[in-house]
Structure formats: structure tokens, C-alpha cells
Legacy VTK file of the C-alpha trace (Angstrom):
# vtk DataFile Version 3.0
C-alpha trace
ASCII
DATASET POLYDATA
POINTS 74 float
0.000 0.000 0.000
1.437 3.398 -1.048
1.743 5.959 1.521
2.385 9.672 2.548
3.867 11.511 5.399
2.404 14.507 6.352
3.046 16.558 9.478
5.169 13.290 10.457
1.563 11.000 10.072
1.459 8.283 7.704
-1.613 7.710 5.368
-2.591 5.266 2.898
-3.025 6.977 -0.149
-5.256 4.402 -1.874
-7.580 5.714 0.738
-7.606 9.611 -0.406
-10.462 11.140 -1.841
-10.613 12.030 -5.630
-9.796 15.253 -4.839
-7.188 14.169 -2.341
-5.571 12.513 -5.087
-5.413 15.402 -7.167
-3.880 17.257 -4.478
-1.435 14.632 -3.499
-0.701 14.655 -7.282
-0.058 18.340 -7.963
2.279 18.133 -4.462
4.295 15.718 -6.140
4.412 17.299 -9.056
5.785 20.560 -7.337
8.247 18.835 -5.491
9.402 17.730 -8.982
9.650 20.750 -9.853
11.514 22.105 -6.855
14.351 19.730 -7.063
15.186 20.452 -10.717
15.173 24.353 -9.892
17.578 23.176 -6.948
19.653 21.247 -9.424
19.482 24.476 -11.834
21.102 26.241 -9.107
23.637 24.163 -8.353
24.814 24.319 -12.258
24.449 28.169 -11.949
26.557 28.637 -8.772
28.990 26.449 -9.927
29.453 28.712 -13.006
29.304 31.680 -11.294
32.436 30.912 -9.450
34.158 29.952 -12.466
33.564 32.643 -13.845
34.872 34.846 -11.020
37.737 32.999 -10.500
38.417 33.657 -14.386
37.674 37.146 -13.489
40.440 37.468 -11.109
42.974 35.760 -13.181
41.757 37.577 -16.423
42.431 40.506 -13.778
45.568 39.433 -12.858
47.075 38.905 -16.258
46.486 42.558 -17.300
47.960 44.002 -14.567
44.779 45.948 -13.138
45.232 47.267 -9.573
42.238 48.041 -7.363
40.514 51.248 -6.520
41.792 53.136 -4.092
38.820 53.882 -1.320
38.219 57.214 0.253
37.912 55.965 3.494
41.745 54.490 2.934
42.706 58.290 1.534
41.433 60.038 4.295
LINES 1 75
74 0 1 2 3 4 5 6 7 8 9 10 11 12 13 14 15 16 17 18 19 20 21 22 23 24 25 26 27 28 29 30 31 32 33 34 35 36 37 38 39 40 41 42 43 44 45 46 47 48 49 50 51 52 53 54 55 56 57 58 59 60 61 62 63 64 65 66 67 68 69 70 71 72 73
């Protein structure tokens, strides 16, 4: 039999109503959905830091020193 957790309670689901199901089915499909925006992230992140740390050496090739502040000038 097929359950679900909720609140830390298990149910059967077999024993949902119709529109339980439908529920229970659009929560799944959410969920679905929520991990592969997680896993979007995680491809995104990773790429941002490449491309900062290719930033920096990009910045380091040429030479470029940093602004000076005016709090450090004062």
C-alpha cells in the first residue's frame, strides 16, 4: 500500500479522496519541480564561481590594480 507523510503521520493513499488525489498529485508534481530548480542552481553557482575565479585571473594577467577607497585616503 502506497503511503504519505504529512506533518510526520502516515496515510494510505489508496484511501484519499478524488480530490485528495489530485492534491497529493499536484504536491508531487511541485516537489518535482523544486528539485530540478535546486539542481538548476547548483549548475548556476557552480558557473558563477568559475567565472569569477576567471575574473580574477583575467584581472591578474592585465595588470589591473584596485581602486583606491576614500575611506583608505582620508
Amino acid at each position: 500500500m502506497p503511503k504519505i507523510t504529512i506533518d510526520d503521520i502516515d496515510y494510505h493513499t489508496e484511501d484519499l479522496t478524488e480530490n485528495g488525489q489530485a492534491q497529493l498529485a499536484s504536491l508531487q508534481f511541485l516537489e518535482g519541480q523544486m528539485q530540478k530548480i535546486r539542481r538548476e542552481m547548483a549548475v548556476y553557482q557552480t558557473a558563477q564561481v568559475a567565472y569569477a575565479q576567471a575574473l580574477k585571473a583575467e584581472i591578474a594577467k592585465a595588470g589591473l590594480e584596485p581602486l583606491k577607497s576614500k575611506i583608505a585616503s582620508e
